[in-house]
C-alpha positions in Angstrom: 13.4 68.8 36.8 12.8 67.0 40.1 9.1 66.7 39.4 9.5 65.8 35.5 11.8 63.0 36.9 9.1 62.1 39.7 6.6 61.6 37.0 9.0 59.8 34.9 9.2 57.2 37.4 5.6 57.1 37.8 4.9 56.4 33.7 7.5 53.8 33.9 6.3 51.8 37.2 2.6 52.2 36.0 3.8 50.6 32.5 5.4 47.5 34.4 1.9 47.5 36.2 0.0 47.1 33.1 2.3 44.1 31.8 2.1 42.2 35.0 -1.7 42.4 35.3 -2.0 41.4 31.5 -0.2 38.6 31.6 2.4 39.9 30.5 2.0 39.5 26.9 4.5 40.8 24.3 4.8 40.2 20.3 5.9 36.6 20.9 3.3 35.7 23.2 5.9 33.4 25.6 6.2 35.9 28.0 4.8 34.3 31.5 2.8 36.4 34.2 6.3 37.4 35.9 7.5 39.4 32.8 10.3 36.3 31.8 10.6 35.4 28.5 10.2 31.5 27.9 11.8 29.7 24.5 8.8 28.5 22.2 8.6 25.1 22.5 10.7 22.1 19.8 9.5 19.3 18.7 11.7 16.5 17.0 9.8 13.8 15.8 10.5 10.3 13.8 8.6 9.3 10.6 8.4 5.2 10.0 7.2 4.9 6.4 6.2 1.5 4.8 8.0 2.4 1.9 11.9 1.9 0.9 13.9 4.8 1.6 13.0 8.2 -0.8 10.8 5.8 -2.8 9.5 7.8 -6.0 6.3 9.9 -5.1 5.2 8.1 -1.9 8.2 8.0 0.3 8.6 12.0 -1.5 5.7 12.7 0.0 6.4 11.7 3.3 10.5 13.6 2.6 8.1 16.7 1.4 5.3 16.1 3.9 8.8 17.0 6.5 9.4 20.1 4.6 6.3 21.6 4.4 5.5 21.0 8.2 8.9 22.7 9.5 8.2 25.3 6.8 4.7 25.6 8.4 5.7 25.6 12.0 8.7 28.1 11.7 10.7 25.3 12.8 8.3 24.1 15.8 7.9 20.5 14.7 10.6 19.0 12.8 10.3 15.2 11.2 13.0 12.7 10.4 11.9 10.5 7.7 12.7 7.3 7.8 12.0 4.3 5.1 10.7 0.8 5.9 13.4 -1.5 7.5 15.3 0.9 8.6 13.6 1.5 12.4 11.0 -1.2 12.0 10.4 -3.6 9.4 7.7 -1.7 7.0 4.8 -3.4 8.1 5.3 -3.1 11.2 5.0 0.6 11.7 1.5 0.9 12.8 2.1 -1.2 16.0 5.5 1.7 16.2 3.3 4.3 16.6 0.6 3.0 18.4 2.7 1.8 21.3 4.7 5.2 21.1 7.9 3.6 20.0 7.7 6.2 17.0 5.7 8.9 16.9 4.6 9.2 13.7 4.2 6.6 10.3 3.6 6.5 6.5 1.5 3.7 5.1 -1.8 2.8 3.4 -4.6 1.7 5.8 -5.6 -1.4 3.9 -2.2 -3.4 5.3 -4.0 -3.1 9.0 -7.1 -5.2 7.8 -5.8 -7.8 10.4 -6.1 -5.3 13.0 -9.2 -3.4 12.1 -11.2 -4.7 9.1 -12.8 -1.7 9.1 -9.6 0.2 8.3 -9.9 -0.8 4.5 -12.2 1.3 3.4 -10.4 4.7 3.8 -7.7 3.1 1.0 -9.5 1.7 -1.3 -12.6 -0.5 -2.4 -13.0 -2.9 -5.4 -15.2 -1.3 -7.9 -15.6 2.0 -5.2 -14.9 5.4 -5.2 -12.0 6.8 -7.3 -9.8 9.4 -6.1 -12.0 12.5 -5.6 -15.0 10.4 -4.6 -13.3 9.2 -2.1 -11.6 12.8 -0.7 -15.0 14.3 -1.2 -16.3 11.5 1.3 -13.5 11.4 3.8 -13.1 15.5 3.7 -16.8 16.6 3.8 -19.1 13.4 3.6 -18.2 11.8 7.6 -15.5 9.8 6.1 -12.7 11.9 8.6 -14.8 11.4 11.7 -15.4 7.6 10.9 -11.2 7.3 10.3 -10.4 9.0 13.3 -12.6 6.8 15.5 -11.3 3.3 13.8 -7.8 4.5 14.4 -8.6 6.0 18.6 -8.8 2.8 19.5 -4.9 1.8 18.5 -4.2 5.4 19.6 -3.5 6.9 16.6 -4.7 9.9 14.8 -4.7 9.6 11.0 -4.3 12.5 8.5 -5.1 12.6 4.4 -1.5 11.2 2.9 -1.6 11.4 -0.9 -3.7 9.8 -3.5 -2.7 7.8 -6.2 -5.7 8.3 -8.4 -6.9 5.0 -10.5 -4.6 1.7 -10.5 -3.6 -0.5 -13.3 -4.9 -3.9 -13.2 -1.3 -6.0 -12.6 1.0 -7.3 -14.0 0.8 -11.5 -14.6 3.0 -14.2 -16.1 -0.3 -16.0 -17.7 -3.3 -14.6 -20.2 -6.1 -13.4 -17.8 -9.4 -14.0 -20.8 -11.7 -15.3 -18.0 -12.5 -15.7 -14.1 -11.1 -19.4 -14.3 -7.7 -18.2 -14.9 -7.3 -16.8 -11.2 -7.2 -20.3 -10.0 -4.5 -21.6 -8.3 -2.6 -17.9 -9.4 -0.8 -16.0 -6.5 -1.0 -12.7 -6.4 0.5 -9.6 -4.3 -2.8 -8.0 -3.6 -4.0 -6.0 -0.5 -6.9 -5.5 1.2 -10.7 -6.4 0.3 -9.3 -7.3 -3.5 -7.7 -10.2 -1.7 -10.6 -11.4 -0.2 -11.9 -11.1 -3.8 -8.9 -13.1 -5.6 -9.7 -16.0 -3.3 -13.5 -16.2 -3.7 -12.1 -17.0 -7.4 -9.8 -19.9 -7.0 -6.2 -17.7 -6.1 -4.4 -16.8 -3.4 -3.7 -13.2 -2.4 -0.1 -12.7 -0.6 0.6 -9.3 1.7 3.8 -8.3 0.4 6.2 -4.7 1.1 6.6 -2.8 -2.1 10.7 -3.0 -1.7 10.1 -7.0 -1.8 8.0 -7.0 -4.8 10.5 -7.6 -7.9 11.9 -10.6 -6.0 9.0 -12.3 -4.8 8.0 -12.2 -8.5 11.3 -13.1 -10.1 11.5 -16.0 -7.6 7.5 -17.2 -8.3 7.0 -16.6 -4.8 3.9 -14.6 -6.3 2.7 -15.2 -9.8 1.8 -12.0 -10.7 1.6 -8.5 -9.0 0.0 -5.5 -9.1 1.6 -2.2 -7.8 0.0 1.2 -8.7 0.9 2.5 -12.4 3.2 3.1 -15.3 5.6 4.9 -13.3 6.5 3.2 -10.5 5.9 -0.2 -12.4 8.7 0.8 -15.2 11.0 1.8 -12.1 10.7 -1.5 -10.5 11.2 -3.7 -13.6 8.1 -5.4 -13.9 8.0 -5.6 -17.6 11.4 -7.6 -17.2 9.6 -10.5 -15.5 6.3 -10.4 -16.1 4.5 -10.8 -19.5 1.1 -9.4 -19.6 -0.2 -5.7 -18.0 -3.6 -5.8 -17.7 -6.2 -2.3 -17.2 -8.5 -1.5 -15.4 -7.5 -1.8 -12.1 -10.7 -2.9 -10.5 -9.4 -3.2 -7.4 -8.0 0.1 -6.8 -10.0 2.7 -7.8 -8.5 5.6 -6.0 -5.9 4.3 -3.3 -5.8 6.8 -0.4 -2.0 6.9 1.6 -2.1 8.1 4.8 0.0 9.7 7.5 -0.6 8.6 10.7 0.4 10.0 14.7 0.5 8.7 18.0 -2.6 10.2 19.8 -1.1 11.1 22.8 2.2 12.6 20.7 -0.5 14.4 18.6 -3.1 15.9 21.9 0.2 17.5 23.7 0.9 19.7 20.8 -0.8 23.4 21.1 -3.8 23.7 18.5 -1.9 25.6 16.0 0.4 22.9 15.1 -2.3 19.9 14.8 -3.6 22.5 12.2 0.1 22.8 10.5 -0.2 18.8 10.4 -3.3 18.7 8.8 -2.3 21.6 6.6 0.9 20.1 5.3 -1.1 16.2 5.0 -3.6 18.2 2.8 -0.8 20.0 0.5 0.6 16.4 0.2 -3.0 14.9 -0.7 -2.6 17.4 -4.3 0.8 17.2 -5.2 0.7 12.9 -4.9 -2.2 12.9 -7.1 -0.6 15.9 -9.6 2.8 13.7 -9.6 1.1 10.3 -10.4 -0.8 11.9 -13.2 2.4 13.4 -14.3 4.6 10.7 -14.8 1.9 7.6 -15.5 1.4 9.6 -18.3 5.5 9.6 -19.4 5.9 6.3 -18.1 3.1 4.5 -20.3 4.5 5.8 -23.1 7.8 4.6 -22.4 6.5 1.1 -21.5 4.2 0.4 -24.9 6.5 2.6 -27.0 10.3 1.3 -26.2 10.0 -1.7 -24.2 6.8 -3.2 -26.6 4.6 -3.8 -23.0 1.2 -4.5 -24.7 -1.7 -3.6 -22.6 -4.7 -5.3 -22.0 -8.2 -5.2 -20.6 -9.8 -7.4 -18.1 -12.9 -8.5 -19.9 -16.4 -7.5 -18.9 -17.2 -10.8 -18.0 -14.7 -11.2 -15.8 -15.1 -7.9 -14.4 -18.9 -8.8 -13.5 -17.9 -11.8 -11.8 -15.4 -10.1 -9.5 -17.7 -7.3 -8.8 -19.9 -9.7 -7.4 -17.1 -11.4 -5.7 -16.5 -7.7 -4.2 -20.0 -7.4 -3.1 -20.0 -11.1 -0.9 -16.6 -10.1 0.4 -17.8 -6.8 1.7 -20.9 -8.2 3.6 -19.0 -11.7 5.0 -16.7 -8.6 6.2 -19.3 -6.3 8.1 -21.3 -9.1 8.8 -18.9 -10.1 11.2 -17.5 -6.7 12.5 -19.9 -3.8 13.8 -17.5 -0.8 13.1 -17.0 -1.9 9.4 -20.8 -2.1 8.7 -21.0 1.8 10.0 -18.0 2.7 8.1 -19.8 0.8 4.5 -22.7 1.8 5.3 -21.5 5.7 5.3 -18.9 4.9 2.4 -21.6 3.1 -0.1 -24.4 5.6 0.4 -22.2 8.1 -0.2 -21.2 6.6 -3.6 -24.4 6.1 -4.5 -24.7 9.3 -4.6 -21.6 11.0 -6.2 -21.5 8.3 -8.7 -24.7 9.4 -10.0 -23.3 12.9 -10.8 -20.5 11.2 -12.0 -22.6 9.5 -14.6 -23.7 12.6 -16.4 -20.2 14.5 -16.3 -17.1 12.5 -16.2 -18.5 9.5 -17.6 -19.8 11.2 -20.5 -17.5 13.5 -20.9 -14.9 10.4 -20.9 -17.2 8.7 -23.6 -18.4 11.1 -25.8 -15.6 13.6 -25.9 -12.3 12.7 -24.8 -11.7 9.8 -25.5 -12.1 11.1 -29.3 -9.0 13.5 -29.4 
């Protein structure tokens, strides 16, 4: 028995060896070289979003964004949402998270034009890319590596945010039958499309979506556009505002975004930037899904019980603000090196999507459904 229980001993203490000079590793993989087990590590994180409080699909997104990214991270990271105003005023939480403040926001990349011009372009482009174009660039054409170098330099990392597929053209308290009748007309419109609106004779004002409705009500703005059916009924446009007009030239395919203090982002272990980028891509479906949804419900409610007749931008005036769009966009990388690499990636990769485009969707659009 004696030498059963000297080899005993012997299993045992050559069994501790074996964990010491492995690291000690166990199922958890915490354990540290001295066999004591550490607790994995928490993080509990802020989300500033440029969008009231639970607003309908984008500030759910950023809510279900949360979700998914605990659910991910088996609790690691944990994100408390938090709606424009209440941390920082909504347009203000880019300089949040840049400076640390926060460590991570909700927004749409076009409001930072002041800040880098170049930002615009990962949003959306008059007369650009619609809403898979524009993944298909960002995810696999160079568009991801372009975004993340525009946003390093305000130490930020930005991730895919939701898409809200193709705009209506606005909603306006006068007839819209030509270019002329932009002049002198102020209008809540972001990014290049702004630039645009003041080549013909208006005046484009930066406004926060929870701000909208009054600004119009008041004829702070004279008309507005927002993103579709569904939100649009939701916030009472039709109340104040006579004529909805279609296409929404300006907004083929607007790209949201979710965006993280750099230096927040590079402490976390590999594995959970890949839960973040994860989640953000699970978010980048369902927006899209959602929009499609409920624009569809939405219009029909709009035409059907509140009599909103729609109308279309003529072509005429279409062509003149498409070449509008194209004098904006070279006075704009004219005058700013890292937006002339970023357009110069962007357009050649629309050149050639669109022309696949031409002989599927387009005619499938045309020819097809458009008949059922």
């Amino acid at each position: 028995m004696k030498i059963i229980h000297r080899i005993t001993k012997m299993i045992v203490a050559l069994m501790v060896l074996l964990l010491v000079a492995c690291g000690g590793e166990n199922t958890s993989g915490n354990t540290s070289v001295t066999g004591a087990t550490k607790p994995t590590k928490k993080y509990n994180w802020k989300m500033t979003t440029t969008w009231p409080p639970n607003f309908p699909v984008l500030g759910e997104a950023a809510n279900k964004y949360s979700e998914w990214v605990e659910e991910l991270s088996n609790g690691q990271i944990k994100i408390k949402v938090y709606g424009g105003g209440e941390l920082v005023p909504a347009l203000e939480a880019f300089d949040a998270v840049s400076n640390g403040t926060i460590e991570m926001g909700s927004g749409a990349s076009y409001y930072w034009a002041g800040k880098t011009p170049a930002a615009q372009f990962f949003c959306a482009v008059p007369f650009g890319m619609n809403s898979q174009q524009l993944t298909s660039w960002i995810e696999v054409g160079g568009g991801y590596e372009l975004w993340k170098k525009t946003y390093a330099q305000f130490n930020l990392v930005p991730y895919l945010g939701g898409n809200t597929g193709v705009q209506m053209g606005g909603w306006f308290n006068r007839e819209i039958n030509s270019v002329e009748d932009f002049k002198g007309l102020k209008m809540r419109l972001p990014g290049i499309a702004g630039k645009v609106l003041e080549k013909a004779g208006g005046a484009a004002v930066l406004v926060a979506g929870g701000e909208i409705y009054t600004s119009l009500e008041r004829g702070v703005i004279d008309a507005t556009e927002w993103i579709g059916p569904y939100h649009d009924y939701k916030m009472g446009f039709h109340k104040i505002a006579k004529y909805y007009y279609t296409p929404g030239w300006h907004e083929p395919g607007s790209q949201m975004e979710f965006f993280v203090n750099k230096k927040v982002h590079d402490e976390l272990p590999p594995h959970l930037q890949a839960v973040l980028e994860a989640a953000s891509k699970r978010v980048q479906v369902w927006m899209l899904a959602e929009f499609d949804r409920q624009n569809g419900i939405f219009l029909d409610k709009l035409v059907n019980e509140e009599g909103v007749q729609v109308r279309e931008f003529s072509k005429e005036t279409l062509d003149v603000l498409r070449t509008y769009t194209d004098e904006a966009i070279q006075e704009l990388i004219g005058n700013d090196p890292l937006s002339k690499e970023v357009y110069e990636s962007y357009s050649s990769f629309q050149k050639r999507v669109s022309k696949w485009s031409e002989v599927t969707e387009k005619a499938y659009y045309n020819k097809i459904q458009k008949n059922n």
